[in-house]
N, C-alpha and C positions, 0 to 999 in steps of 0.2 A: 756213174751211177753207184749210190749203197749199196754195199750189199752186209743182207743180217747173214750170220748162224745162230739158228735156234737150237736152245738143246732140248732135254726130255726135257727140266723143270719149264721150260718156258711153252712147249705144247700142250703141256699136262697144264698149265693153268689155261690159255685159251679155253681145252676143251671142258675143263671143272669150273669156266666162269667165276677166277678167282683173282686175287690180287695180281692186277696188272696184264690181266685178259684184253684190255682195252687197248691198250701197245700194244701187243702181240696181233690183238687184228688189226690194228692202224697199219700194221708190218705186213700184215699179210695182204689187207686190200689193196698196195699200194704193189707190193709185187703182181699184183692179177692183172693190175691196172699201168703195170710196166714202169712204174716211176723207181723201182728198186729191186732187189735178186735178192731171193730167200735159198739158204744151202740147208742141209742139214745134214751133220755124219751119221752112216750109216750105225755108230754104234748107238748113236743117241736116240736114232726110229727103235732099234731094237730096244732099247732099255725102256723108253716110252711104251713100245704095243708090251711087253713086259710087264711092265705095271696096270695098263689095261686089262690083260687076260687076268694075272692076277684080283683085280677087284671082282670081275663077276665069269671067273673060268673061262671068258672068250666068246661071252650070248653075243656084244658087239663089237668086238674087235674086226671082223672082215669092214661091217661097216664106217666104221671111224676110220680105220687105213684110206679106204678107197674114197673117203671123203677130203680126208688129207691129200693124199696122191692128185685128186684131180686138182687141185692148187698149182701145181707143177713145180713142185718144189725141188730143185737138184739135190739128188743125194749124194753124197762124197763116199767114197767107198776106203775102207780101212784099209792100206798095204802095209806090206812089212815094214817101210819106213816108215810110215807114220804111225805105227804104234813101237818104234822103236825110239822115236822122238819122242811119244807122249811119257813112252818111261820114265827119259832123263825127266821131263819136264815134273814128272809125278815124283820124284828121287830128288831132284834140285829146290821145289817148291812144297813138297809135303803137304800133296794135296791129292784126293784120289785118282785112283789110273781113270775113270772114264770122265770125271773132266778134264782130267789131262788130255783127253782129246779135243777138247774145244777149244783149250789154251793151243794145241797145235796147228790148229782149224785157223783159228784167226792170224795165228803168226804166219803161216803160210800160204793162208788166200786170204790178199787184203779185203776185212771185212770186222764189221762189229761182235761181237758175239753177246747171243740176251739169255740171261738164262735168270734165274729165281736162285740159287745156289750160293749160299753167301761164302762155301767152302774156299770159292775161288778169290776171298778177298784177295790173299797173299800174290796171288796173279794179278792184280790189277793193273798193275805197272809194263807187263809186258804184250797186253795186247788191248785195242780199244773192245772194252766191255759195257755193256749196258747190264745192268741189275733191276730185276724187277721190282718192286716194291716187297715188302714181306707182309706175309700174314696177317 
């Protein structure tokens, strides 16, 4: 079975109905529907509800979470190694540190990673990445 990592760019367009919404729930209904496993690191929910509370101070962030959450989407939780990896990875590739955790995400749990982030071209090569469409 596939399995995605989504990052914040790739939720944040589902939930903004924006370029490339339409994979992101082809991605999602099909994990509901068990044909595929959706992950997502815990740094990239934070960075995501982040930018949510950000737009409107938090009026719907509880509800967008718990709307997410019931998806059942596994979170991957950040250890000490794997943000000791995403380091190198952000040091070797000169890309930022919190995608550097996605590039780590996929390299260590075989899976796709989608995200809208064109930062990660330079990464392209080291893990199977899907790129959403731009803007």
């Amino acid at each position: 079975m596939v399995t995605y990592a989504l990052d914040a760019s790739a939720i944040l367009r589902f939930l903004d109905d924006e370029s490339g919404a339409l994979k992101v729930s082809e991605i999602l209904n099909g994990h509901v529907e068990g044909k595929c496993a959706v992950i997502v690191s815990a740094l990239h929910w934070g960075e995501m509800a982040g930018i949510l509370y950000k737009r409107d101070g938090g009026k719907d962030l509880d509800r967008i979470l718990s709307r997410l959450s019931g998806l059942g989407m596994r979170m991957i939780p950040v250890s000490q190694e794997r943000a000791v990896r995403a380091a190198i990875l952000k040091a070797d590739l000169k890309i930022p540190y919190v995608d550097a955790f996605g590039i780590e995400l996929a390299e260590s749990v075989p899976c796709t990673f989608v995200t809208a982030d064109y930062d990660l071209k330079p990464a392209a090569n080291r893990a199977e990445m899907l790129f959403l469409p731009r803007k």
